[in-house]
C-alpha positions as CSV (number, residue, x, y, z in Angstrom):
1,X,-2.9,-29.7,-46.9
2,X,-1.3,-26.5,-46.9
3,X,-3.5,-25.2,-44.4
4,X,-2.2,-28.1,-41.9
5,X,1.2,-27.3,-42.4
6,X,1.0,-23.9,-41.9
7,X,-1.1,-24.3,-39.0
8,X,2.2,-25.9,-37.1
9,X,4.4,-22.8,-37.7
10,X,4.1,-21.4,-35.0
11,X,3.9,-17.6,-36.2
12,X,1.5,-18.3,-38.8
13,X,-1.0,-18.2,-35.4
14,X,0.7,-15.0,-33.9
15,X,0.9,-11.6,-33.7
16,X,3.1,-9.2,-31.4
17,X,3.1,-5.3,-31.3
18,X,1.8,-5.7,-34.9
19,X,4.8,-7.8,-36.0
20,X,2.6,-10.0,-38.3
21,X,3.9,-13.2,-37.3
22,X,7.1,-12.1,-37.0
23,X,8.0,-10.5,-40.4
24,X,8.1,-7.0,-39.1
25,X,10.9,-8.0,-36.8
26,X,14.6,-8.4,-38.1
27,X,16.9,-10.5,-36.6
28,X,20.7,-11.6,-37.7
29,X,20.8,-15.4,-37.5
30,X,23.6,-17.3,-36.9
31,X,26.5,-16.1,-38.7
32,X,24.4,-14.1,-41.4
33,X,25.9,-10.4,-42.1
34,X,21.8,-9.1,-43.1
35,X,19.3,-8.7,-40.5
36,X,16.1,-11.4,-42.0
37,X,12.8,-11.6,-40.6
38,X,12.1,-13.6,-37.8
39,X,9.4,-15.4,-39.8
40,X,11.9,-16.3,-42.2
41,X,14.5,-17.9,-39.3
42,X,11.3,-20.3,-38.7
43,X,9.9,-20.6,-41.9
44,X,13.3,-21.5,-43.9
45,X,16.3,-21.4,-42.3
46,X,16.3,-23.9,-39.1
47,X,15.1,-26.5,-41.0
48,X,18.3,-26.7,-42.7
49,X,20.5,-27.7,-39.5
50,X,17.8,-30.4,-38.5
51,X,18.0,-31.7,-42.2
52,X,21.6,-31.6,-42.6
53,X,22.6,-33.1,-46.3
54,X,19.8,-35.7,-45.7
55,X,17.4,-34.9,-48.7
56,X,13.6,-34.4,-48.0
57,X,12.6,-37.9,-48.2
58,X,15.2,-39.4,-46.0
59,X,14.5,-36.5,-43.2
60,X,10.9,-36.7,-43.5
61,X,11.4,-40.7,-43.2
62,X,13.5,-40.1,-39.9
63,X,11.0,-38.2,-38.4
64,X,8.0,-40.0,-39.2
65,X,10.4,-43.1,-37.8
66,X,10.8,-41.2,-34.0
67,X,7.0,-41.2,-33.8
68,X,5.8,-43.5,-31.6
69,X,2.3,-45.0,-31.2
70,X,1.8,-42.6,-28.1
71,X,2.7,-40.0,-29.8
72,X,0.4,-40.3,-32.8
73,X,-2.4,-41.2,-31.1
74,X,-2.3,-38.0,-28.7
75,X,-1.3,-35.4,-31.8
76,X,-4.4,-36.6,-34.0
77,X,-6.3,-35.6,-31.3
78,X,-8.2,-32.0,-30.8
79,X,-9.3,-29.5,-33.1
80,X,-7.7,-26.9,-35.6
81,X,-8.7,-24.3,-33.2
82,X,-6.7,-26.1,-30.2
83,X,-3.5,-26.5,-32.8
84,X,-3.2,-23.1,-33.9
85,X,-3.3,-22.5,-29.8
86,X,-0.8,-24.9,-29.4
87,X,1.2,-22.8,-32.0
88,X,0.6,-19.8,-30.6
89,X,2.1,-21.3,-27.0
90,X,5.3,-21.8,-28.6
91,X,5.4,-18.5,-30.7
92,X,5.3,-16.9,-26.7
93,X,7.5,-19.3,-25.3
94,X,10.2,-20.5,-27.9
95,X,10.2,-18.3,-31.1
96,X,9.7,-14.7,-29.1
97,X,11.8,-16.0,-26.0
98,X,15.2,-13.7,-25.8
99,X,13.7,-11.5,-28.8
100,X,12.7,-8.1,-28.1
101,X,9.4,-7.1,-29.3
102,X,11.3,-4.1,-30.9
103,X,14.3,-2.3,-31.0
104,X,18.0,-3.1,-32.7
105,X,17.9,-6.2,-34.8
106,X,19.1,-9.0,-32.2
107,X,21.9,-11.7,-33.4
108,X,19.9,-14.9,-32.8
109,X,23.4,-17.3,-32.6
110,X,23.6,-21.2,-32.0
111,X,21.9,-21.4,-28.2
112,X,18.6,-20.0,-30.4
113,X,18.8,-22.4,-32.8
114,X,19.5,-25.5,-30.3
115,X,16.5,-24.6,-28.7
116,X,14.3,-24.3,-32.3
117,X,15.1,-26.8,-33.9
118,X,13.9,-29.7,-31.6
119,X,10.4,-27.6,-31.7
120,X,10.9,-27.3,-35.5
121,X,11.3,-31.1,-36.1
122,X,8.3,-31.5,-34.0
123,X,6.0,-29.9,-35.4
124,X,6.6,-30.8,-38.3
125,X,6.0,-34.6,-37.0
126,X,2.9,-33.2,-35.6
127,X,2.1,-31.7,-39.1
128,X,1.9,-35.1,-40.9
129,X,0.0,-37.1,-38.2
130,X,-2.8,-34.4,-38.4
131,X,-3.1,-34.1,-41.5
132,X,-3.7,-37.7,-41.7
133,X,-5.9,-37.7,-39.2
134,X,-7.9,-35.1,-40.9
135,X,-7.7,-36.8,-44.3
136,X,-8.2,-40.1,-42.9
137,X,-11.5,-38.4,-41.1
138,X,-12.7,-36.6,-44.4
139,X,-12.2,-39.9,-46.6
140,X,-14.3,-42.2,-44.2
């Protein structure tokens, strides 16, 4: 199960410069006055302004309710292998885009996180449906 999950955040499937996923680079998020790692922005601390004051269950329960039929039959599709590229595609294109590979720390403000957080809630959707795809597949 964990496996799944962590399959989905996207720097658990890259690497830049020899960043290890991104916790050799710091970045200031948002409003915070201490540089944090940038695998600590995805890992943690967007999650928190798609889940609002909603606890665990209710978000979860939103999400799972925005999947459509579509949508879960195309995500439990494909292999781990294609997942952790799909991972990796949004590690280059969303979680590295506007983030020097080194450098300063860069301030990672509110047009970052607009941009995150639909990809965070996502995957996370994407998260659950495989997983039950897998477990469905392994308890047949």
């Amino acid at each position: 199960m964990h496996f799944i999950g962590d399959l989905h955040q996207p720097l658990h499937c890259a690497d830049r410069n020899g960043d290890k996923g991104g916790n050799k680079r710091l970045v200031f998020f948002r409003e915070r006055k201490q540089a944090v790692r940038l695998h600590t922005v995805w890992d943690t601390l967007i999650l928190p302004t798609s889940k609002g004051r909603r606890s665990i269950a209710e978000y979860g329960s939103t999400l799972n309710e925005r999947i459509s039929a579509e949508q879960a039959n195309a995500w439990a599709k494909g292999t781990t292998s294609e997942w952790a590229v799909e991972s990796w595609r949004l590690a280059r294109d969303v979680v590295h885009a506007g983030v020097p590979a080194d450098g300063d720390p860069p301030k990672l403000g509110e047009d970052y996180t607009a941009k995150a957080q639909p990809v965070v809630d996502e995957q996370i959707q994407k998260a659950g449906v495989r997983l039950a795809a897998v477990l469905n597949a392994a308890f047949r």
